[in-house]
C-alpha atoms as one frame of an Amber mdcrd trajectory, in Angstrom:
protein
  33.825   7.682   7.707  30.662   5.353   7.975  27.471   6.595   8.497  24.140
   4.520   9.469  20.657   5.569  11.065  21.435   3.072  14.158  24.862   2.166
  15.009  24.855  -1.239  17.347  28.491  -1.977  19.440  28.449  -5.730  19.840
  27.348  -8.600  17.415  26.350 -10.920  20.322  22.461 -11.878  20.754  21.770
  -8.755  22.684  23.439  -6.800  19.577  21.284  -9.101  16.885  17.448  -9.431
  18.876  17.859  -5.883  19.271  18.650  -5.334  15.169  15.460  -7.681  14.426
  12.972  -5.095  16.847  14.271  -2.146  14.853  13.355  -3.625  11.412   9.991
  -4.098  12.506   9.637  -0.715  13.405  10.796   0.660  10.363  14.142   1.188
  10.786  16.185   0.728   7.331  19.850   1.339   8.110  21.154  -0.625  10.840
  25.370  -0.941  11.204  26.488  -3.934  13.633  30.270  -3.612  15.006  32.198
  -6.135  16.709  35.535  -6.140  17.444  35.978  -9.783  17.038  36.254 -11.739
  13.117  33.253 -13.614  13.145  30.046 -13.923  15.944  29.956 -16.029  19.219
  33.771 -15.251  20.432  32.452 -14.596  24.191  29.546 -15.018  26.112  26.863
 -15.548  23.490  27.905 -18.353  21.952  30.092 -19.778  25.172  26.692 -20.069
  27.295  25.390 -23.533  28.287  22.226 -22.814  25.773  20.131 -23.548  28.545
  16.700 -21.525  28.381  15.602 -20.330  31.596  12.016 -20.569  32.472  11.628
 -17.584  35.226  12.657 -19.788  38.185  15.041 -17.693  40.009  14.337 -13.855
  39.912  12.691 -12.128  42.462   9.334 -10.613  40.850   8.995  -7.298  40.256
  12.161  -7.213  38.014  13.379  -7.461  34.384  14.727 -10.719  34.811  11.708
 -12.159  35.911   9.807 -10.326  33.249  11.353 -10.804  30.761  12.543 -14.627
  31.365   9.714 -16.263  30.626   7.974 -15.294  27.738  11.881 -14.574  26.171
  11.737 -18.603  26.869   8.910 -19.165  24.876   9.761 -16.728  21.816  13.519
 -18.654  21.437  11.821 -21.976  21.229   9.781 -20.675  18.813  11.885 -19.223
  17.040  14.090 -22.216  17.137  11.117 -24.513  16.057  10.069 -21.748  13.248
  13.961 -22.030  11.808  14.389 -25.783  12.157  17.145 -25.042  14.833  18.344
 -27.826  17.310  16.015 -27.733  20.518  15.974 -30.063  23.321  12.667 -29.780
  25.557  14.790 -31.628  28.040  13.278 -30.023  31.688  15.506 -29.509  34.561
  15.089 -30.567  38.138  16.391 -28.438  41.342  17.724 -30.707  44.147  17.908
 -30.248  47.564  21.531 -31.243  48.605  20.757 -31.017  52.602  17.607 -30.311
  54.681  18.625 -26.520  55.486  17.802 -25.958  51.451  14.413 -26.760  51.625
  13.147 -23.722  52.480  14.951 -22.223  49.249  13.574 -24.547  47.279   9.910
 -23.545  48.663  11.164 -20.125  47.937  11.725 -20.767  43.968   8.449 -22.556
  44.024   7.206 -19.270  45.125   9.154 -17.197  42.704   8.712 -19.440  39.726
   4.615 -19.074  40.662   4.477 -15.201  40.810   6.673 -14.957  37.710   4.045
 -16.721  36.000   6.559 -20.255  35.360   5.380 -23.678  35.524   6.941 -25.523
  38.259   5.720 -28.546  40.230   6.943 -29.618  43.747   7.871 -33.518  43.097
   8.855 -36.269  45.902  11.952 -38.418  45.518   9.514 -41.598  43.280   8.415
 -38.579  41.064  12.036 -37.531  40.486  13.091 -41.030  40.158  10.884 -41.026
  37.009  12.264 -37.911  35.447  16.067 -38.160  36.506  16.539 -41.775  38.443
  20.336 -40.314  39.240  19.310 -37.799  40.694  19.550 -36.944  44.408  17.504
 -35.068  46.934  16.776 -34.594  50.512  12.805 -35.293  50.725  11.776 -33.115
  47.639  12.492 -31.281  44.548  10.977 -28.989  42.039  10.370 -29.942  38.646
  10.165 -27.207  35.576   9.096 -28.704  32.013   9.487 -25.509  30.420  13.661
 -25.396  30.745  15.036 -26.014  27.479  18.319 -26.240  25.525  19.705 -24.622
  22.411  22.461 -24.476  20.207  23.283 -20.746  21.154  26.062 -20.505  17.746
  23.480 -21.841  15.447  20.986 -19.423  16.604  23.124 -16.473  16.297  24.110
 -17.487  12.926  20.311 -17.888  11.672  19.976 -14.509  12.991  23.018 -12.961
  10.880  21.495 -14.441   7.867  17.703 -13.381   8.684  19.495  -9.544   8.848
  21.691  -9.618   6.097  19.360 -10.923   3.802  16.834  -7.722   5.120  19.917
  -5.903   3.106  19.141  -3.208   5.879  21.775  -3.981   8.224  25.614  -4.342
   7.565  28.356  -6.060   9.561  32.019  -4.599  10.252  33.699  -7.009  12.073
  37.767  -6.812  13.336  36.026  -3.461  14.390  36.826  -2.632  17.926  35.184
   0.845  19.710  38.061   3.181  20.655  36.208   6.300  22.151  33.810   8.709
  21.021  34.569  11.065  18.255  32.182  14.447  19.049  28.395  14.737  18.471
  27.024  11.497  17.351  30.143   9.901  16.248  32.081   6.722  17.629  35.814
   6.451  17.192  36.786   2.619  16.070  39.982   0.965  14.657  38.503   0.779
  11.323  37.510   4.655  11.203  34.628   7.050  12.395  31.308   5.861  12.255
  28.441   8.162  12.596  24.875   7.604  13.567  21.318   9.088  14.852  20.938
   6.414  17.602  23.740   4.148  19.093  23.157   1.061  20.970  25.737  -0.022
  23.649  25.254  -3.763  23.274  29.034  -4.711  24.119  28.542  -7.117  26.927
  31.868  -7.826  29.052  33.287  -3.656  27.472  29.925  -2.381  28.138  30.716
  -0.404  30.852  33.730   0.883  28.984  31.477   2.168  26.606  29.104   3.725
  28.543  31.859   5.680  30.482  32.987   7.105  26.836  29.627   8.880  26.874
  30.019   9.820  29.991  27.183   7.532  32.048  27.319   4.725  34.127  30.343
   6.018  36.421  29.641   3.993  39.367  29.370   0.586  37.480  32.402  -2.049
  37.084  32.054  -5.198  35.266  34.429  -7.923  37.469  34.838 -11.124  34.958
  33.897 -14.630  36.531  35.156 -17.397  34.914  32.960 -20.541  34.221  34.817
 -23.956  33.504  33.298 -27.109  32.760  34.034 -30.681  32.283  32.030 -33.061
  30.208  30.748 -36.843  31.642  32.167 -40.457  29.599  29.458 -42.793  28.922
  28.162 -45.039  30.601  27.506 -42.013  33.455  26.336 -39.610  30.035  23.559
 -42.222  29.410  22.313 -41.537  33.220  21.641 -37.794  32.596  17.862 -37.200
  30.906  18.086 -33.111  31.204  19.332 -30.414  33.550  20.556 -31.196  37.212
  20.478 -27.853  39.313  21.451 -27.619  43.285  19.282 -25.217  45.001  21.374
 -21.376  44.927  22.257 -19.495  47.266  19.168 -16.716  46.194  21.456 -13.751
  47.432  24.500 -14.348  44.862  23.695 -14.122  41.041  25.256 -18.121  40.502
  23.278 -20.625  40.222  26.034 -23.616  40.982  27.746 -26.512  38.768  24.583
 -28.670  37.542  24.638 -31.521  35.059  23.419 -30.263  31.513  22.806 -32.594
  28.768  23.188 -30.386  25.556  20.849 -30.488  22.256  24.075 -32.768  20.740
  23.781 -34.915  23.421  26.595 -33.947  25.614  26.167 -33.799  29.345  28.342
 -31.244  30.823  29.001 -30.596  34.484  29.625 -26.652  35.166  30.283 -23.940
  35.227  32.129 -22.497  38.157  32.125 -19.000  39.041  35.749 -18.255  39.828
  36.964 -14.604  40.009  38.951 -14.117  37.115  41.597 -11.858  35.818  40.678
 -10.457  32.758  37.672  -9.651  30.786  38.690 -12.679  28.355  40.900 -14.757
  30.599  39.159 -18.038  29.761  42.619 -19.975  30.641  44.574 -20.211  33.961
  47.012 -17.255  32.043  45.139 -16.637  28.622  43.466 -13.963  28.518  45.044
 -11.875  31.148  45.402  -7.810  29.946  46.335  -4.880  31.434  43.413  -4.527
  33.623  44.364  -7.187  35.830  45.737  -4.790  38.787  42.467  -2.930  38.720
  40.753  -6.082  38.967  42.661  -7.681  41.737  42.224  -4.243  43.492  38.607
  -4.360  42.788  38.733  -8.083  43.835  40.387  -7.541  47.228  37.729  -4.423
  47.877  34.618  -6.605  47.768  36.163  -9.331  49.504  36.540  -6.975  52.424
  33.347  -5.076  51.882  30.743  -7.681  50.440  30.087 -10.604  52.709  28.590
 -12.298  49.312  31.411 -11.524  47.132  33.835 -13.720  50.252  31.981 -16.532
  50.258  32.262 -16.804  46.612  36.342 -15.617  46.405  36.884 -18.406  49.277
  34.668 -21.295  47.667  34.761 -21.083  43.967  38.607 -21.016  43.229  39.031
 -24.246  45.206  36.706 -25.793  41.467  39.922 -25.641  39.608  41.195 -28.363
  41.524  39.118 -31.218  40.362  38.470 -32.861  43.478  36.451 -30.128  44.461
  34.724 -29.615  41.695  34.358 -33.439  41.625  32.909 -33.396  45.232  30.600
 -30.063  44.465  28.933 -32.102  41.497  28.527 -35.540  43.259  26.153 -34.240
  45.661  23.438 -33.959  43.294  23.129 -37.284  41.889  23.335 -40.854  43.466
  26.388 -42.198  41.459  29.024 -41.043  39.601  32.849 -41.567  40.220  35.955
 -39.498  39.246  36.653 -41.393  36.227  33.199 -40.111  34.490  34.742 -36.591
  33.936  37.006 -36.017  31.957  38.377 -31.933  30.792  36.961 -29.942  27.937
  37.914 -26.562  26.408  34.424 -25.205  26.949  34.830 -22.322  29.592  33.395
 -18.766  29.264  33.160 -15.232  31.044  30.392 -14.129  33.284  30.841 -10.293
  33.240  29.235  -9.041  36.678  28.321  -5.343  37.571  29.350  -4.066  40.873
  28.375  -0.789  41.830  32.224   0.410  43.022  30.251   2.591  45.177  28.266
   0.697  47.840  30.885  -2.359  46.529  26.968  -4.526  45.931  26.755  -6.959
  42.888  24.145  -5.707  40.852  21.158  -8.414  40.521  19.207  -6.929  37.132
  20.067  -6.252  33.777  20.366  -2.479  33.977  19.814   0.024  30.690  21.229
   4.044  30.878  20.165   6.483  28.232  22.798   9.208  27.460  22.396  11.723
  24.531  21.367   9.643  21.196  22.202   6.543  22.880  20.748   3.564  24.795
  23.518   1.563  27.356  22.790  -2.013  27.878  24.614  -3.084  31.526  24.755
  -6.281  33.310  23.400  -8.419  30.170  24.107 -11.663  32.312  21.861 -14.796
  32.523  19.140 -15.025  31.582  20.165 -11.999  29.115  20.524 -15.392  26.264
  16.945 -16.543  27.150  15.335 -13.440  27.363  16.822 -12.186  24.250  14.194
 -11.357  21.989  11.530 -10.076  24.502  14.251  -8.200  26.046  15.197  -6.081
  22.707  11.423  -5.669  22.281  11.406  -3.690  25.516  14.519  -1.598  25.055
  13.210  -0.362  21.009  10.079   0.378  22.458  10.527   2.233  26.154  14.218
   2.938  25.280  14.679   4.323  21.647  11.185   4.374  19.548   9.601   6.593
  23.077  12.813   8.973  23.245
């Protein structure tokens, strides 16, 4: 049996930015599990690396508090550790009239969440993406960035180890509880004074061991991508959004030119079968009966939940994905894309109860233990002002 002071399930940035905010406060023995070999298997290190910059989220909750200035610590931190970072801006196009008022909306948002935005006409756009296409107007955010989301979580696995406070077990996968402060996994017992339930798409799984977070489901959407050929590459500065639809937690495929200088179009947000089911087939488990039931319950219940099980799966034919993408730039023809193996999970809470998608990250306390839930986007970009929160009101207050 292993034994540590804090006990963290899940070496994914949630998992590590939460390690770093105990070391400051003193904390000297720190285990990290993960039930994968090595770090980045899933949703940390499959993310576009695109840093928010408090845009979306309506104020008042942690997403739009903790956005922001989470945005401004990772590019520091990035700039501190010599780590790639593009300052490349992104640009949120109207596609038709009827999303203008949206778009004045995230103006709105962006303001009260304390972001820089700025509400550009087409000549103004032309300067900062000339592909890009919009109906009238668009807005502008400077303060969007993009990082290499591997490299960062490997600076951050050094910057620990080396504190020779925290220790890795990796091929470690969480099996149950194991009485009073204790956590069954497949490489034995591990005991602890706090645990941290940072285990992003199993979170939920976890928290249930202990006995919380009964109501909550995380249903897997799966993001695909496809990456544009030069000469149409060259014609991408930055980011390309499409104004959202505000009431779903997507944000639609966009254009994203990476820090290595790939542009990929993506993702989708396809209901998928399995908490890992990043192929049409790989990746399916046995939960995929409880998810199709859970599936064919919100489709009947949630209005929001049928518009996206009737539009999204449609994106893995490619002329539909072709056609969603085309509408936000000028020019660009099917022969630009071309497939890639990027794809990744986007594990969503749903409250089984009321059968709503939960919009916020959500944390549960249970006895000598903190439950991170819903750790979706912008969970990468608020990171490290995230953890901050959760040591302080969440284990250093208890």
């Amino acid at each position: 049996m292993f034994n540590a002071r804090t006990v963290i399930c899940g070496a994914g940035i949630l998992g590590l930015t939460i390690a770093r905010e105990l070391l400051k406060t003193g904390c000297d023995d720190i285990i990290i599990f993960d039930k994968e070999p090595a770090l980045g298997k899933h949703a940390s290190g499959r993310n576009s690396g695109v840093l928010h910059a408090g845009i979306y989220y309506d104020p008042g909750t942690l997403k739009a508090k903790m956005c922001l200035e989470g945005n401004r610590r990772m590019q520091a931190y990035c700039e501190e550790r010599g780590l790639p970072l593009f300052k490349s801006g992104k640009v949120i196009v109207a596609r038709t009239e009827d999303e203008l008022d949206t778009l004045d909306e995230l103006e709105r948002r962006a303001t009260a969440n304390g972001g820089v935005v700025e509400m550009i006409d087409k000549q103004r756009l032309a300067e900062i993406e000339p592909n890009a296409f919009t109906v009238d107007r668009a807005l502008y955010s400077p303060l969007t960035s993009v990082v290499d989301p591997k490299r960062i979580l490997a600076s951050m696995r050094e910057e620990l180890e080396t504190s020779g406070k925290v220790r890795f077990f990796f091929d470690t996968r969480f099996t149950g509880t194991a009485g009073p402060n204790r956590v069954a996994t497949s490489q034995g017992d591990i005991g602890y004074k706090l645990f941290i339930n940072a285990a992003g798409a199993y979170s939920d799984k976890v928290a249930q061991a202990f006995g919380i977070a009964e109501d909550y489901r995380l249903l897997p959407f799966k993001g695909i991508y496809r990456v544009l050929k030069k000469p149409a590459a060259d014609r991408i500065n930055g980011s390309i959004y499409p104004v959202p639809n505000i009431k779903n937690p997507f944000l639609g495929v966009h254009f994203t030119r990476s820090v290595h200088g790939d542009v990929y179009v993506g993702p989708t947000a396809i209901p998928a079968f399995g908490r890992e089911n990043y192929g049409i087939l790989k990746g399916l488990d046995g939960e995929v009966l409880n998810i199709l039931f859970r599936d064919m319950r919100m489709f009947m219940e949630n209005r929001k939940f049928r518009t996206i099980a009737l539009e999204e799966p449609r994106k893995y034919f490619f002329k539909h994905f072709f056609n969603d993408a085309a509408k936000l730039v000028k020019e660009i023809s099917p022969e630009d894309m071309q497939p890639t193996t990027k794809a990744g999970i986007r594990p969503q809470l749903v409250n089984i109860k009321t059968s709503q998608l939960v919009m916020d990250f959500v944390i549960e306390e249970a006895e000598n233990s903190v439950h991170i839930l819903n750790s979706i986007s912008p969970a990468f970009t608020s990171s490290m002002y995230f953890a901050e929160l959760v040591v302080k009101e969440h284990v250093t207050a208890s």
